[in-house]
C-alpha positions in Angstrom: 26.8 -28.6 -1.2 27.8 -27.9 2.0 26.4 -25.8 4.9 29.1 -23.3 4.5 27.7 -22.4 1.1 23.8 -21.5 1.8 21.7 -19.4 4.0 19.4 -21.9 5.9 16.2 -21.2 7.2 16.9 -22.6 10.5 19.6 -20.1 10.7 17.7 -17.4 12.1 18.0 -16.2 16.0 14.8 -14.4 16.0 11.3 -15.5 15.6 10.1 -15.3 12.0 6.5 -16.4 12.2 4.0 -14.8 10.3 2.2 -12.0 11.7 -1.9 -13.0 12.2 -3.6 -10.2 10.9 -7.8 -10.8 11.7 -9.4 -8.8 9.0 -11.7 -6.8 10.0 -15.2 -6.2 8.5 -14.7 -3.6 5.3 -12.2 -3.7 2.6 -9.4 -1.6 3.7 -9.4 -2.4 7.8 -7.4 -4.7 9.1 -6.6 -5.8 12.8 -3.3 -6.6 14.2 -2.6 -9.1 16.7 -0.7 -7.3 19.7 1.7 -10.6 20.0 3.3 -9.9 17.0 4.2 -6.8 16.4 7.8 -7.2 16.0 7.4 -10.6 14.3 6.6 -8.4 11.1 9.6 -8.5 8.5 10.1 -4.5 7.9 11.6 -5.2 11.9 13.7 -8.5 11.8 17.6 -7.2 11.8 20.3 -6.4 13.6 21.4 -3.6 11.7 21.7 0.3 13.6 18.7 1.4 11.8 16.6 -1.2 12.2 17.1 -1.2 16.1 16.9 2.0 16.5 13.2 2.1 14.3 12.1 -1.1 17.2 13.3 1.0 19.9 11.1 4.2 19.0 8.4 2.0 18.0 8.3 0.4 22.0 8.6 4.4 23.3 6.2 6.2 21.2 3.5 3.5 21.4 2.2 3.8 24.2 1.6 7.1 24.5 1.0 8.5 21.1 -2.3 10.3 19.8 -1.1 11.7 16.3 2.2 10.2 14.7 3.8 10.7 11.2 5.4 7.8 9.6 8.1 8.8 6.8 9.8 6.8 4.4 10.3 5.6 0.6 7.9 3.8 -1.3 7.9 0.0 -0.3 10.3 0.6 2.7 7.2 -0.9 4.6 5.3 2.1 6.4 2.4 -0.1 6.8 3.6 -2.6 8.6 5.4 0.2 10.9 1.7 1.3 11.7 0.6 -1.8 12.5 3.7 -2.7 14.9 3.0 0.9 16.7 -0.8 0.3 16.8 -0.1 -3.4 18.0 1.9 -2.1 21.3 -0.6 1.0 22.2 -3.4 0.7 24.6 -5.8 0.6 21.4 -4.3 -2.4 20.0 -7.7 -4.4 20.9 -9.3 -2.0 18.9 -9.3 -1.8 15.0 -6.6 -1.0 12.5 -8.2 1.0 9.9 -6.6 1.8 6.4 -7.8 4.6 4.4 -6.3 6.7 1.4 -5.9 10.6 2.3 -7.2 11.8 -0.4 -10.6 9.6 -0.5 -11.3 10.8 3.3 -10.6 14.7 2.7 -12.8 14.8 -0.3 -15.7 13.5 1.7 -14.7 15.6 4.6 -15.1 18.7 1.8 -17.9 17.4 0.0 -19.9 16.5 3.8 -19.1 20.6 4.5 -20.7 21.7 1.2 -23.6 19.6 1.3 -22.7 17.5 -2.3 -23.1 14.1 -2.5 -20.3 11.9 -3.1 -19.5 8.0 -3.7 -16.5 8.2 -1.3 -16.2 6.7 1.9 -18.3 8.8 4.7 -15.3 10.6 7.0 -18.1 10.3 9.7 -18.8 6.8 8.9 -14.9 5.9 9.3 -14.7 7.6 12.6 -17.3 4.9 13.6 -15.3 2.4 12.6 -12.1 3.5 13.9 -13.7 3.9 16.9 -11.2 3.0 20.1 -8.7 2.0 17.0 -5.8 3.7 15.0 -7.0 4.9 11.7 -3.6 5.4 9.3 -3.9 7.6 6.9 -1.9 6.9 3.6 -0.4 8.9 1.1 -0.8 12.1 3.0 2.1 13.7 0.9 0.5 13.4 -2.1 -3.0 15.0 -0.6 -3.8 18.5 -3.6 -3.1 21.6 -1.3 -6.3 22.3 -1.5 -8.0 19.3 0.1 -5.6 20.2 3.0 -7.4 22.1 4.8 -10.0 19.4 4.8 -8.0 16.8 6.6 -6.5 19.2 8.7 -10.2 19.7 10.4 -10.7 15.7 10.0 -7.9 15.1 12.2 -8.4 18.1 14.6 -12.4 16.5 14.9 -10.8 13.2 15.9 -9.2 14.8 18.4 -12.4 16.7 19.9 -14.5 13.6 19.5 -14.0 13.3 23.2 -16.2 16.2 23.9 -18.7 15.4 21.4 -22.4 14.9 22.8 -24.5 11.4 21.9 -27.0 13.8 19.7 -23.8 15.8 18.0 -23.7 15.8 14.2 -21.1 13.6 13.1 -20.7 14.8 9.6 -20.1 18.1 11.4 -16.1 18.2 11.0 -16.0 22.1 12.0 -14.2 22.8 15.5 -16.7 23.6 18.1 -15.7 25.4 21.0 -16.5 23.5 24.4 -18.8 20.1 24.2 -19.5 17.7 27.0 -18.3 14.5 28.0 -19.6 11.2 26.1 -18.2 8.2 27.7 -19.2 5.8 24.9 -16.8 7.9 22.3 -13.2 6.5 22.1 -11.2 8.8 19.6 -9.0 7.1 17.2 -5.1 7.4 17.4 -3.8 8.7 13.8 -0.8 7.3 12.0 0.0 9.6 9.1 2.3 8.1 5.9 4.1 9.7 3.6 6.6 9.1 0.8 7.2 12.4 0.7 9.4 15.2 3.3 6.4 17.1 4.4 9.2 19.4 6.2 10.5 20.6 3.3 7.1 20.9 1.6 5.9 22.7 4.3 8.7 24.9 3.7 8.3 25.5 0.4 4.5 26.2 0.5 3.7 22.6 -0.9 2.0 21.6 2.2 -0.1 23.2 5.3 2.3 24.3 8.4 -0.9 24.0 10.5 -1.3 20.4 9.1 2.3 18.9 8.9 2.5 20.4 12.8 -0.5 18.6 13.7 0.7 15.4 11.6 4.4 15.4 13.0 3.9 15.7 17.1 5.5 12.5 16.6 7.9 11.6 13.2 9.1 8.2 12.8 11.8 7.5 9.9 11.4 4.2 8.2 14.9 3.0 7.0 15.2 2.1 2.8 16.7 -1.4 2.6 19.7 -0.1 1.5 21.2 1.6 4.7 20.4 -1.8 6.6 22.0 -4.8 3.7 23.2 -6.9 6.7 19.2 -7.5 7.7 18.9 -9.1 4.2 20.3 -12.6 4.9 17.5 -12.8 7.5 14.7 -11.1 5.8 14.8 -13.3 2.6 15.0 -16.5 5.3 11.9 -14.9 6.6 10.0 -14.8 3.0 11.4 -18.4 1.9 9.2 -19.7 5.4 6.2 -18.3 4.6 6.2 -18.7 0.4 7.0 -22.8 1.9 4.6 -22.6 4.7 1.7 -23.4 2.7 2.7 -26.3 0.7 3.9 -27.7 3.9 7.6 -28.1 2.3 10.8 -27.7 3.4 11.9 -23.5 2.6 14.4 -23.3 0.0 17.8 -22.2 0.9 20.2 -19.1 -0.3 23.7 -20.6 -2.4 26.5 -17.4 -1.1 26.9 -16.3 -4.2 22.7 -15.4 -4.4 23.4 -14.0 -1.3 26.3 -11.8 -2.1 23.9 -10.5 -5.4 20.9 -9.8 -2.8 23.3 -7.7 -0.8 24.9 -5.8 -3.8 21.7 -4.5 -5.1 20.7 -0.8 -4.0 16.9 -1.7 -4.0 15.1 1.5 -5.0 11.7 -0.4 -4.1 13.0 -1.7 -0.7 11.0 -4.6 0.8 8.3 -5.2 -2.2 11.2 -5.5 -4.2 13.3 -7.9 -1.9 9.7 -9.9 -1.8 9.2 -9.9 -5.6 12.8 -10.6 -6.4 12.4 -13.5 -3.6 9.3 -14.9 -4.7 10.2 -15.5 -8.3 13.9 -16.8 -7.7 12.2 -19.4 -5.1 9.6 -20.1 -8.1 12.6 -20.6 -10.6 14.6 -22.4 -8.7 13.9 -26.6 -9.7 15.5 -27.7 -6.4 16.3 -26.6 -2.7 19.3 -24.6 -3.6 18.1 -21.1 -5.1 21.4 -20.0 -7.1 22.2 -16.8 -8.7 20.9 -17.6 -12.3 17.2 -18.0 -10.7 17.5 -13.8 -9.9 16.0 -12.9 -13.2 14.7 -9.8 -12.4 17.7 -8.8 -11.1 19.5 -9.0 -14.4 16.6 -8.2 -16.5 16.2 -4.5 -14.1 20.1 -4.0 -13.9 21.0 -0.8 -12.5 22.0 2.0 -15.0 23.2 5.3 -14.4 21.2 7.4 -13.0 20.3 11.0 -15.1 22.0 13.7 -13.2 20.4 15.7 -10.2 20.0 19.4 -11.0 20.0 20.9 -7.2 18.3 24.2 -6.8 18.9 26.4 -3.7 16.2 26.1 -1.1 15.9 30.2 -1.2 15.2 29.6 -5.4 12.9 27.0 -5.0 10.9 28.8 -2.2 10.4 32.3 -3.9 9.9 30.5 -7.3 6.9 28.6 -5.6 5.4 32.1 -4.4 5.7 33.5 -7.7 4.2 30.6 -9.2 1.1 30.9 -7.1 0.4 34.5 -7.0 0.1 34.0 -11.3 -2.3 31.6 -10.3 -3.8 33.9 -8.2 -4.0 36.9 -10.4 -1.6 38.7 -8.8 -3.9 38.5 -5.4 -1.4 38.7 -2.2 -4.1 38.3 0.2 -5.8 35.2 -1.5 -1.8 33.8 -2.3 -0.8 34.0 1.0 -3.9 32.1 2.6 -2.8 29.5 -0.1 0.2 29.4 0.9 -0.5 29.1 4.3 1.5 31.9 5.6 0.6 35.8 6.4 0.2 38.6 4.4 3.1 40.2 5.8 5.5 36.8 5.1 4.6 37.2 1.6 5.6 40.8 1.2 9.1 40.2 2.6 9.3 37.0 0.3 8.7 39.0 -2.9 11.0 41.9 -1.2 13.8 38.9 -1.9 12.6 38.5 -5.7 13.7 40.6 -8.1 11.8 43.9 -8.9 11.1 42.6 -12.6 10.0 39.8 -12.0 7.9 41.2 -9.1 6.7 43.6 -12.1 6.0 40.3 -14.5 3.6 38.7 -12.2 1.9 42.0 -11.0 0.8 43.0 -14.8 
């Protein structure tokens, strides 16, 4: 086979190395090294999008303090975080991982004075200490553990002013606190698969909270607005699945190539990976042809169930109705779950129908 008919790994024009990632003591922090930050695959391309995500990356990361990362599941948020945390004046510091809902618990349970088997919020601001602590699946995060990691983040930010002798499982807001040189804040990188705009909107998520989160709001592209980065992200996998055997990667026939690129990829990069991984695994010599992409046949796309769109309007004034049921037909206790005034949620059951208005009231 000629040249003309596969995708070689010495094709590529940018540097495909493997990130080194040190771990770091605990068993969800990592630590990026600064030198390759956009050496990690979510970046490789030359598509609009993905130039665009490497050029907000460089501006943002220097300066940031709070930063929301948005994007679908397996589009490679992670790897975002660790690109931004790699080019900001804490990159020497620690990358901490932690799950949203795990560190909000704790911050509730810490306030009402229950034990709990989660990871201590106070303990992971020691550890994130001069680091970025990223925050995952904030979207997901119960309305009512909100609040809680609304005062987790906000404490992060005041840890500047906390004295040597403060309580650090204290995560209310004090007023005015001295100087303590030895305290180095954590930046915050917030992920979500999720719109927190809209949620926010909608009632499903804190105003106070997603305006804290989204000072900063960074867009991670799905693989299928940037197919012409594929050729040289599946070069990049073949390298590293070869790199340990010490063996030549395996190459990409056209027509694998032209499947690859066809594909709409609902699971983005960890599909690309998987789909990768097995076809290389499959394929008995150096050429990896289109009968080795089993999964892609075995998961062939079907039609997908219609989309019933509601108005935003119905969706918003169903969601207060919904929760002043809940609520018993309290307006001052469904508006401060809601997160708005008393005074919003008057005018937003004005806009409801007086029957309905009736139906919940009784």
């Amino acid at each position: 086979m000629s040249s003309n008919h596969f995708i070689s790994a010495g094709l590529s024009r940018q540097p495909l190395s493997e990130p080194q990632h040190r771990e770091h003591s605990g068993s969800s922090s990592t630590t990026a090294s600064p030198h390759s930050s956009l050496r990690d695959p979510v970046l490789l391309g030359d598509s609009v999008a993905i130039r665009r995500l490497r050029s907000q990356i460089q501006r943002i990361a220097p300066y940031f303090r709070t930063a929301l990362i948005r994007g679908e599941a397996g589009s490679g948020k992670q790897l975002v975080g660790r690109a931004i945390h790699a080019l900001s004046p804490s990159a020497d510091g620690p990358f901490i991982v932690t799950n949203s809902y795990a560190i909000a618990e704790s911050v509730a349970n810490s306030e009402s004075s229950r034990s709990t088997t989660n990871p201590s919020a106070a303990s992971l601001l020691e550890s994130a200490n001069g680091g970025t602590l990223y925050l995952d699946s904030v979207g997901e995060l119960p309305f009512a553990l909100q609040a809680a990691l609304f005062r987790f983040i906000r404490a992060c930010e005041e840890r500047r002013t906390a004295p040597a002798n403060a309580n650090r499982n204290d995560f209310r807001s004090p007023s005015q606190r001295p100087l303590d040189n030895r305290l180095s804040p954590p930046r915050i990188l917030a992920a979500s698969d999720r719109d927190l705009r809209t949620l926010a909107a909608i009632g499903q998520f804190r105003q106070d909270l997603y305006a804290r989160l989204s000072a900063v709001e960074i867009l991670v592209p799905p693989l299928r607005q940037r197919v012409e980065d594929i050729p040289l992200l599946s070069v990049w996998l073949l390298r590293r699945l070869a790199e340990p055997t010490g063996q030549s990667p395996k190459l990409l026939a056209e027509a694998t190539l032209t499947q690859l690129q066809g594909r709409l990829w609902p699971n983005n990069l960890s599909e690309l990976e998987r789909v990768v991984s097995q076809a290389a695994a499959l394929a008995e010599g150096a050429i990896i042809e289109p009968r080795h992409l089993l999964s892609l046949v075995e998961a062939s796309p079907s039609a997908p169930p219609p989309i019933k769109i509601e108005r935003l309007q119905d969706v918003i004034q169903n969601h207060v109705l919904d929760v002043l049921t809940r609520c018993g037909g309290n307006k001052l206790r469904a508006a401060e779950l809601l997160g708005i005034s008393r005074s919003t949620l008057y005018r937003m059951l004005d806009a409801s129908s007086a029957s309905h208005n009736q139906s919940i009231a009784s």
